[in-house]
C-alpha distance (Angstrom), angle and dihedral (degrees) to the residues before:
residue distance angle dihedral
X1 . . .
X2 3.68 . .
X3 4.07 92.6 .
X4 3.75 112.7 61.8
X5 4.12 115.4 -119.7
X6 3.78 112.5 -99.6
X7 4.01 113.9 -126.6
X8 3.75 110.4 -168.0
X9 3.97 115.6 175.7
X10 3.88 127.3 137.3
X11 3.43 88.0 -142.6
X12 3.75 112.0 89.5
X13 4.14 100.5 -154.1
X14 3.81 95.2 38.1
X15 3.77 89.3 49.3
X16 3.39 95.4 37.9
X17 4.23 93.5 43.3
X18 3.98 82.5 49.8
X19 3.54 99.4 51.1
X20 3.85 94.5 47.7
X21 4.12 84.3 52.1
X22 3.71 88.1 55.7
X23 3.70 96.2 51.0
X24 3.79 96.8 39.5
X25 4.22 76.0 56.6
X26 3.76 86.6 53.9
X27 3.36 108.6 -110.1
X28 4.03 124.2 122.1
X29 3.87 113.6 -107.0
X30 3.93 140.3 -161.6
X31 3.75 127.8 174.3
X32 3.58 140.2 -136.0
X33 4.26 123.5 -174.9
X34 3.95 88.6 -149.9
X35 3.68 155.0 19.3
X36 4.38 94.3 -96.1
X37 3.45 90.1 50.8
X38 3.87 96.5 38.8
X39 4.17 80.7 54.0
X40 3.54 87.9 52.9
X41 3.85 101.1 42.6
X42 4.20 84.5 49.0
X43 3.69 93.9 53.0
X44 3.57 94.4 45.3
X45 4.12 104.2 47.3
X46 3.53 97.3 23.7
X47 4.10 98.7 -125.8
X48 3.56 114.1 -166.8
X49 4.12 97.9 -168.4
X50 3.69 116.1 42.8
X51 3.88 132.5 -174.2
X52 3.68 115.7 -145.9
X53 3.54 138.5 -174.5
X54 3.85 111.1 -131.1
X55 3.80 93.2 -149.9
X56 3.77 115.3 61.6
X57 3.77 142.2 148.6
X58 3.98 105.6 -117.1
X59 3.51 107.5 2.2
X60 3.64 113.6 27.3
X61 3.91 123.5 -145.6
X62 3.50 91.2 -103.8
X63 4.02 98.2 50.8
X64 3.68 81.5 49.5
X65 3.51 97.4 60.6
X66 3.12 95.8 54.8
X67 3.49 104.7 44.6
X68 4.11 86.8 45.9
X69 4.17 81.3 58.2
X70 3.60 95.1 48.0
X71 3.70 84.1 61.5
X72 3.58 108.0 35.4
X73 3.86 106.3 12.0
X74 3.68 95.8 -172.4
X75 3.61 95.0 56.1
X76 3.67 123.1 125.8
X77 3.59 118.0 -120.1
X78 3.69 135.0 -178.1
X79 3.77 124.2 -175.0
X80 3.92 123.6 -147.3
X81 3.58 126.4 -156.4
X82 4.08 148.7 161.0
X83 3.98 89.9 -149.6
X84 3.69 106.7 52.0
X85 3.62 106.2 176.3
X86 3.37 136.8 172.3
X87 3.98 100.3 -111.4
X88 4.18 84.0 44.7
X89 3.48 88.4 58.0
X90 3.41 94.9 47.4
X91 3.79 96.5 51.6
X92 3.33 86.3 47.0
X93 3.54 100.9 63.0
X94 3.53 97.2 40.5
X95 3.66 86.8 57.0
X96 3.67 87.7 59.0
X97 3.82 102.5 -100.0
X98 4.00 112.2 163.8
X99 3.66 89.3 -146.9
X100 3.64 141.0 -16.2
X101 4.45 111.6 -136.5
X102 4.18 110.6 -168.2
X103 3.51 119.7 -141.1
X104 3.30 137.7 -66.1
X105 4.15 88.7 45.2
X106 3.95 112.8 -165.3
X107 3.13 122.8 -140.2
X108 3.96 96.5 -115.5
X109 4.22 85.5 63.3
X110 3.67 94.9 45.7
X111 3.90 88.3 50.0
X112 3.74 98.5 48.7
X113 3.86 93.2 44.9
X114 4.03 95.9 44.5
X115 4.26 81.5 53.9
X116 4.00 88.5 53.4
X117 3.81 90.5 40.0
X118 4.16 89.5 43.9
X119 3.91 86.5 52.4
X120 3.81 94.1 49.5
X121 3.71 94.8 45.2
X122 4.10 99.9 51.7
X123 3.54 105.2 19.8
X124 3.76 110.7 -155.6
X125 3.76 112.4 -108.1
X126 3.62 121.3 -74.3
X127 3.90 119.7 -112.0
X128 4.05 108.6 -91.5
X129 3.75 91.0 -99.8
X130 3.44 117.3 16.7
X131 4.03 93.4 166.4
X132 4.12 103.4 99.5
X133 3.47 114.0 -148.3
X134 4.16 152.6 143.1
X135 4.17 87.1 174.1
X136 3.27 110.9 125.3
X137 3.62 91.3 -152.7
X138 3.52 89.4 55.1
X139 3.76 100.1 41.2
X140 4.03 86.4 54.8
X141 4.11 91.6 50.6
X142 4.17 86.5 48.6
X143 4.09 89.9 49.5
X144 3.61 92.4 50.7
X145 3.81 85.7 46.6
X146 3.89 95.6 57.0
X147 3.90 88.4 48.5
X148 3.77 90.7 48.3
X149 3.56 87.6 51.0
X150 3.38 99.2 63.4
X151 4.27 92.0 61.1
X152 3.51 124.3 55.0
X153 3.34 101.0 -118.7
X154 3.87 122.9 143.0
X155 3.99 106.5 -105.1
X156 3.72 123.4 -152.0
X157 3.89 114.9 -155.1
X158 3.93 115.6 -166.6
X159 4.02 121.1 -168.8
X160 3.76 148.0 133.2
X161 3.65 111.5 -95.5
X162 3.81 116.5 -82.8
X163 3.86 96.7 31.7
X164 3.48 99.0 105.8
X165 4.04 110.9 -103.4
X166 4.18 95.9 146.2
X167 3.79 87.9 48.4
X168 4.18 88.3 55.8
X169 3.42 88.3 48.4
X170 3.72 87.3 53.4
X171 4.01 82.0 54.1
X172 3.54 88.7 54.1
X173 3.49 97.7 50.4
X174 3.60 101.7 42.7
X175 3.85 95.1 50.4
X176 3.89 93.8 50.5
X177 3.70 139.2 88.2
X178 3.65 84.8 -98.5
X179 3.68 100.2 60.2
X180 4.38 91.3 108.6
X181 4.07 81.0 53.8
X182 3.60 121.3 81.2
X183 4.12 129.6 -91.4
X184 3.73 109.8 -135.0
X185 3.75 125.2 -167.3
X186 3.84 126.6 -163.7
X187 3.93 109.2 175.6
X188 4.01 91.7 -157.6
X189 3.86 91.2 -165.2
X190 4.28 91.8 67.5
X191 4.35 89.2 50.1
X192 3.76 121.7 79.7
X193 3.04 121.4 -115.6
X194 3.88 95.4 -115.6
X195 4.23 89.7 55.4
X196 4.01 96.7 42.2
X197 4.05 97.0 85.0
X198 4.33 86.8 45.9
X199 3.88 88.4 37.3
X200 3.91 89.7 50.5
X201 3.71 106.5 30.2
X202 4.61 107.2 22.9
X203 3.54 127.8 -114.5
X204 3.44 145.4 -123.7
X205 4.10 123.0 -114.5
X206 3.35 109.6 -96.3
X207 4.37 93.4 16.6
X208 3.56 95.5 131.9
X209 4.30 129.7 -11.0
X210 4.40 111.1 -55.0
X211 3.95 86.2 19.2
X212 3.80 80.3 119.5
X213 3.93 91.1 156.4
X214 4.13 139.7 13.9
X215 3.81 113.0 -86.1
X216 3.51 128.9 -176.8
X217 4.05 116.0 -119.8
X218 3.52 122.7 -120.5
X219 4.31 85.7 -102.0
X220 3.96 87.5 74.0
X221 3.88 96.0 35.5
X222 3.93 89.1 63.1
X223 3.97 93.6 42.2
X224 3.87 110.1 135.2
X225 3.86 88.1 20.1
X226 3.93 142.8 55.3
X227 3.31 123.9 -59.8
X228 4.21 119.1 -157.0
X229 4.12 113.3 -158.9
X230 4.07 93.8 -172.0
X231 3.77 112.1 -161.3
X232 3.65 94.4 17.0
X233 4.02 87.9 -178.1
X234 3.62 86.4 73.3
X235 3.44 100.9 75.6
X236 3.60 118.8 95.5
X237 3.56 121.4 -109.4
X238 3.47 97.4 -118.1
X239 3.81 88.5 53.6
X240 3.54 90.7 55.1
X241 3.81 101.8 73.3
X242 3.88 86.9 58.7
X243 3.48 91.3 50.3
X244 3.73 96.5 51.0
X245 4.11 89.7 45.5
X246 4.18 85.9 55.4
X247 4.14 86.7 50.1
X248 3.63 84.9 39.2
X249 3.87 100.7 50.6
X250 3.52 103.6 16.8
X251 3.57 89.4 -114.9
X252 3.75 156.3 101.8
X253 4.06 146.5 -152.4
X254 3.93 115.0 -152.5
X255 3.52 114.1 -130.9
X256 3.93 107.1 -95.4
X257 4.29 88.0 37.0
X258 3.56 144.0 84.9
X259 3.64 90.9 -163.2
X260 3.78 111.3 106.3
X261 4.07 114.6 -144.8
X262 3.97 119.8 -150.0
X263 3.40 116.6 -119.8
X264 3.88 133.0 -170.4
X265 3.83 107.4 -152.9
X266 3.75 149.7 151.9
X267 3.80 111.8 -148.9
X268 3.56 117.3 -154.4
X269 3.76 112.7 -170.8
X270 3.84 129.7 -154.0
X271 3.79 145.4 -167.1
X272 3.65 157.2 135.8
X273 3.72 105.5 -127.7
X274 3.95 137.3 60.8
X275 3.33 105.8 -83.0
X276 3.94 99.4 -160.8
X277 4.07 86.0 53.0
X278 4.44 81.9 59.4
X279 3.58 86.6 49.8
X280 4.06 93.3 49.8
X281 3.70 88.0 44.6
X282 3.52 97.5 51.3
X283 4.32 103.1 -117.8
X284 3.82 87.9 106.7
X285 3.82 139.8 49.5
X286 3.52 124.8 -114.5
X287 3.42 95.4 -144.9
X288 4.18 98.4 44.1
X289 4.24 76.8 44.1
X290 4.08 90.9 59.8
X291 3.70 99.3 35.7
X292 4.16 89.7 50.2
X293 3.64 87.9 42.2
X294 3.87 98.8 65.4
X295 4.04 90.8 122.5
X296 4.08 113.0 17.4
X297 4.03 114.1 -153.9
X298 3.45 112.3 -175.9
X299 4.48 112.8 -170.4
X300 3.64 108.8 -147.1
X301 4.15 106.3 -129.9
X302 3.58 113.4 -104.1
X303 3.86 97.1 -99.3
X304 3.85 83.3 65.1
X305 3.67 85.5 60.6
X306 3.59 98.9 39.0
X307 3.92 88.4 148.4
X308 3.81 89.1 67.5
X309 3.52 95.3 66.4
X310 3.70 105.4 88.9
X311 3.73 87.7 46.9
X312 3.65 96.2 55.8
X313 3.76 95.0 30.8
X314 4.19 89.8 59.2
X315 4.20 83.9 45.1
X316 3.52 93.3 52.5
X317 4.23 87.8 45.0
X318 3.81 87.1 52.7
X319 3.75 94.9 56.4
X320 3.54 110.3 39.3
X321 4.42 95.7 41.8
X322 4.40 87.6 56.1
X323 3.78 85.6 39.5
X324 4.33 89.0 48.1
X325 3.90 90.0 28.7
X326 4.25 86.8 -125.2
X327 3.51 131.6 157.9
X328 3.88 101.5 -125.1
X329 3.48 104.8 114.7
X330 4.42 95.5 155.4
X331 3.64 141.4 28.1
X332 4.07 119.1 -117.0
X333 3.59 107.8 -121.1
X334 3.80 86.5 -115.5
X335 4.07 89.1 54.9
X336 3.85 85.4 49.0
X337 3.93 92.3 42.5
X338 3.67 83.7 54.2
X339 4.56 97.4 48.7
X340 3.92 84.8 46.6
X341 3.84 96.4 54.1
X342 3.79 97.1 47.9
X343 4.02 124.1 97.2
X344 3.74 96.1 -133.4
X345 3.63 91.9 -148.2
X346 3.95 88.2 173.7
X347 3.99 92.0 47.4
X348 3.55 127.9 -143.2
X349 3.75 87.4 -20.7
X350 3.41 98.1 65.8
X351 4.11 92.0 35.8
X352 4.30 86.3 57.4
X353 4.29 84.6 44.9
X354 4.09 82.2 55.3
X355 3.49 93.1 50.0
X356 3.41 95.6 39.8
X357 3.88 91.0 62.5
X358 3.63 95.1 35.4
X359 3.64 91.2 58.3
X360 4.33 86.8 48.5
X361 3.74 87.2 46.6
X362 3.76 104.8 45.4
X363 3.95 116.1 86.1
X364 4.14 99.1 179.9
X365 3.92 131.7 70.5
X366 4.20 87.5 -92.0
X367 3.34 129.2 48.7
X368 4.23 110.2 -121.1
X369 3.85 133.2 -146.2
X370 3.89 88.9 -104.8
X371 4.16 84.7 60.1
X372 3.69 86.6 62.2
X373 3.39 116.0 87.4
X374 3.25 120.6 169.6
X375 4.08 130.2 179.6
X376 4.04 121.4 -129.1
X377 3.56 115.1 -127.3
X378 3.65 117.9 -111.9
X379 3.81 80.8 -131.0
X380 3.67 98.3 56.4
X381 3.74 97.1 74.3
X382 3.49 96.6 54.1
X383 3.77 97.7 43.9
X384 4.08 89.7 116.1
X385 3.10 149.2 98.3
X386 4.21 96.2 44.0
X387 3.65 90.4 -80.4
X388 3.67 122.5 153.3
X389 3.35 133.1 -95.5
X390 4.17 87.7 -120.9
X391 3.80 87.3 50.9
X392 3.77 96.3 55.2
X393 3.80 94.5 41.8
X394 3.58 92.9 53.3
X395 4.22 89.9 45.2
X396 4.11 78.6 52.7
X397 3.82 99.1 49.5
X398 4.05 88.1 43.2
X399 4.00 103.9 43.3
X400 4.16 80.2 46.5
X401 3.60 97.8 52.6
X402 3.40 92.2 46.4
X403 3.73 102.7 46.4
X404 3.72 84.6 54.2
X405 3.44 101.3 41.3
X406 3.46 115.0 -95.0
X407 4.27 85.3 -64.5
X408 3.34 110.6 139.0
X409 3.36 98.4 -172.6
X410 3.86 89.2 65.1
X411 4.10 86.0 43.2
X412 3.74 96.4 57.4
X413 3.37 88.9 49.7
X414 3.71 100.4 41.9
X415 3.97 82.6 55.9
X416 3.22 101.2 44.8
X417 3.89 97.9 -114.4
X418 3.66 143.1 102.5
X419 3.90 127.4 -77.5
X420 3.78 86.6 -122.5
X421 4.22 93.2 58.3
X422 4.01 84.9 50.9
X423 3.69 96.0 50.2
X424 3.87 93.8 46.6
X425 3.90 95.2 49.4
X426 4.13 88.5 45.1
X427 3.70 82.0 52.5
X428 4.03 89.9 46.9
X429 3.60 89.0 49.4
X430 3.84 99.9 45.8
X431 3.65 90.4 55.4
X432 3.70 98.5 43.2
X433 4.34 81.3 55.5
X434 3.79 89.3 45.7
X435 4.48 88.9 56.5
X436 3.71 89.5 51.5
X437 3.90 95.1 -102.6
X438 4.38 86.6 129.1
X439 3.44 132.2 -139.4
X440 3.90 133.1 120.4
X441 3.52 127.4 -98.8
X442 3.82 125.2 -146.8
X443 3.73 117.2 -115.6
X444 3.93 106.9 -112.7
X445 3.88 111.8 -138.5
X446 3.89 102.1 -179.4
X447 3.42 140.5 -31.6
C-alpha cells in the first residue's frame, strides 16, 4: 500500500504488539494513542485502512469512525475490541466499519484480513479491455476512446447506470500517456455536500471544525494521472464555478487558503442523465457543461446491444463458478431464452448480479431457467398509458416515500439512489405543487 496503516490504541503494548503484527505482515505502520491524534496522523499521511480501538479515553473508536468517514468516506476501517458484543457490532457496522476483530487477534487473522484489505486498497490492474463486445455501436464508441486517449482532453461519458461508463474511463486512462500516473475516483453522489469542495480541492488545518491538519484534495492526489468526477450533476452549483476555474487554470485553492496549487490532471467526467437537459433546467452551468464536454461518449444501454448478451452472460459464468468452485460451465437455451427477453433496466450491472446468483443457485453442469431470477422494475408496471418518463419517476419516488413513511433514507435506498437525488426531486415536486401544477407530496419524517 502506498499509505501506511493507522494503529490507534491507548494502550501502549496492545498497540504496540499490533503494529509489529502488521509489519511482520508487510504492511507499513504508524501509531497514534487516541482518536485526536489518530485524526491528525489520517490527515497528514493519508491512510486508507485504519485499526482502531473501540474503547478509548476522548474519542472513542466508534466516534472515530465516523468522523474518519466524514472525511474520507471510502476509507477502510477496522475496529478492535476486548468486549465484542452484539449491539457493538452492530453500531459498528452501521457506522461503516469493514470489519470488527475481538481481542486477543492472532496473527493468522490479522494476516488473512490485511491480504483482503491489501486487495481492496490497490486493486491489481484491470485487463486492457475489459468492455466485451461485437456491437458495432459499441466497437465505434471504444475506437474513438483509444484515439481520445492519446490527447489530454477532458472526456465526458453519459449512460444509464450499470452500462459501464467508469470502466471506459478506465480504457481511457490505461491507454494514455498517463497510464504510469494514478486513476482517481470521487463518486460525488456518496460526499455531502458540505465535504465535496475539501474532498475535491484539500484543506487547510483548522479550515472548517475536525480539519485538525492540511490535506491535500483529491485534485492533487490524481496529478500526473486521470482523474474520474462520477455523477458530475451532483455537485452544487455554487461548487461548480471552482471546479471550472481548476479545469480552467490547471489549478486549485484548499479550503482555508488563498494560495492556488498547480495541478497536472486529466478529468474524466461521468453520469447517468442528459447533461444539456441540467443545463436547460438550470442545476448545471453552461459554461462547466462546454468545458467538460470537450469529447461526448454516449454508451448505448444494454438492450441496444442485446446481441452482447450471451457474450457477457458466458464471461460473467466464467468468473463467478472458479470464484464459487461450481459446476455450471453453460446456459440452457431456456436460461438463455430467459437473459435475452429481459429489459435490463439496471444494464450490465444488474445482468453480472443475475449471473452471479444463478451461478450460487445452480447445482448441475448448466445453468436452468429456474436459476434465473430476475427482479421486475418498479417502473415496468407503470410503463402505460403514454406517460412520460418524468411522470412515472415522480409516481416512483412518491408511492416509495409513502409506503415507507415519508423516510427518505429508506427511499433512496429502496431505489437504488442517493439521499441527495430524493431530496432534490421532493424539492422539484414541492415547488411544482406550490405554482399550481398539483400533485401531493409525501410528508418526509427523517432522513
Amino acid at each position: 500500500m502506498t499509505a501506511p496503516v493507522l494503529v490507534v490504541d491507548d494502550e501502549p503494548l496492545v498497540r504496540k504488539s499490533l503494529a509489529r503484527a502488521l509489519e511482520r505482515s508487510g504492511a507499513d505502520v504508524v501509531t497514534a494513542a487516541d482518536g485526536k491524534e489518530a485524526l491528525e496522523k489520517f490527515q497528514e499521511f493519508g491512510s486508507s485502512v485504519i485499526f482502531a480501538d473501540v474503547r478509548m479515553p476522548g474519542m472513542d473508536g466508534l466516534t472515530l469512525l465516523r468522523s474518519v468517514k466524514r472525511l474520507q468516506p471510502d476509507a477502510t476501517v477496522v475496529l478492535v475490541t476486548g468486549f465484542g458484543s452484539d449491539e457493538i457490532v452492530a453500531q459498528a457496522r452501521e457506522a461503516g466499519a469493514a470489519h470488527v476483530l475481538e481481542k486477543p487477534v492472532t496473527h493468522a487473522e490479522l494476516d488473512r484480513l490485511l491480504a483482503v484489505l491489501t486487495r481492496r486498497a490497490e486493486a491489481p490492474p484491470a485487463p486492457e479491455n475489459p468492455i466485451l463486445t461485437t456491437n458495432p455501436k459499441m466497437e465505434a464508441i471504444l475506437a474513438l476512446a483509444r484515439r481520445v486517449a492519446r490527447t489530454d482532453a477532458t472526456v465526458l461519458i453519459q449512460g444509464e447506470t450499470g452500462s459501464g461508463k467508469e470502466m471506459l474511463a478506465r480504457v481511457i486512462h490505461r491507454q494514455s500517456g498517463r497510464e504510469r500516473g494514478p486513476f482517481v475516483a470521487v463518486n460525488c453522489a456518496a460526499l455531502p455536500e458540505s465535504l465535496i469542495e475539501s474532498e475535491l480541492f484539500g484543506h487547510e488545518k483548522g479550515a472548517f471544525t475536525g480539519a485538525i491538519g492540511r490535506r491535500a484534495g483529491r485534485f492533487e492526489a490524481a496529478s500526473g494521472g486521470t482523474l474520474l468526477l462520477d455523477e458530475v450533476t451532483e455537485i452544487p452549483l455554487g461548487l461548480q464555478a471552482k471546479l471550472l476555474r481548476a479545469l480552467q487554470e490547471g489549478e486549485v485553492v484548499r479550503v482555508g487558503s488563498s494560495h492556488p496549487v498547480s495541478v497536472d490532471v486529466r478529468v474524466v467526467a461521468v453520469t447517468n442523465r442528459d447533461l444539456r437537459t441540467e443545463v436547460m433546467e438550470g442545476r448545471f452551468r453552461q459554461d462547466l457543461f462546454y468545458r467538460l464536454n470537450v469529447v461526448s461518449l454516449r454508451l448505448p444501454a444494454l438492450r441496444e446491444r442485446a446481441g452482447d448478451i450471451p457474450l457477457l452472460a458466458r464471461h460473467f459464468l466464467l468468473k463467478y463458478a472458479a470464484a464459487y468452485h461450481s459446476r455450471a460451465e453453460g446456459f440452457a437455451p431456456d436460461a438463455m431464452q430467459k437473459l435475452l427477453t429481459h429489459t435490463w433496466l439496471g444494464n450490465v450491472r444488474e445482468l453480472e448480479n443475475v449471473v452471479q446468483r444463478a451461478v450460487i443457485l445452480c447445482a448441475n453442469a448448466q445453468i436452468g431457467a429456474d436459476d434465473i431470477v430476475l427482479e421486475e422494475s418498479p417502473l415496468e408496471p407503470l410503463a402505460v398509458g403514454g406517460r412520460t418518463m418524468t411522470e412515472l419517476q415522480r409516481d416512483v419516488i412518491l408511492s416509495t416515500l409513502a409506503r415507507l413513511n415519508g423516510n427518505r433514507t429508506h427511499t433512496a435506498k429502496a431505489l437504488g439512489v442517493t439521499v441527495r437525488t430524493i431530496r432534490n426531486h421532493i424539492r422539484k415536486y414541492r415547488m411544482a405543487a406550490n405554482a399550481g401544477d398539483g400533485g401531493t407530496i409525501a410528508a418526509s419524517s427523517g432522513e
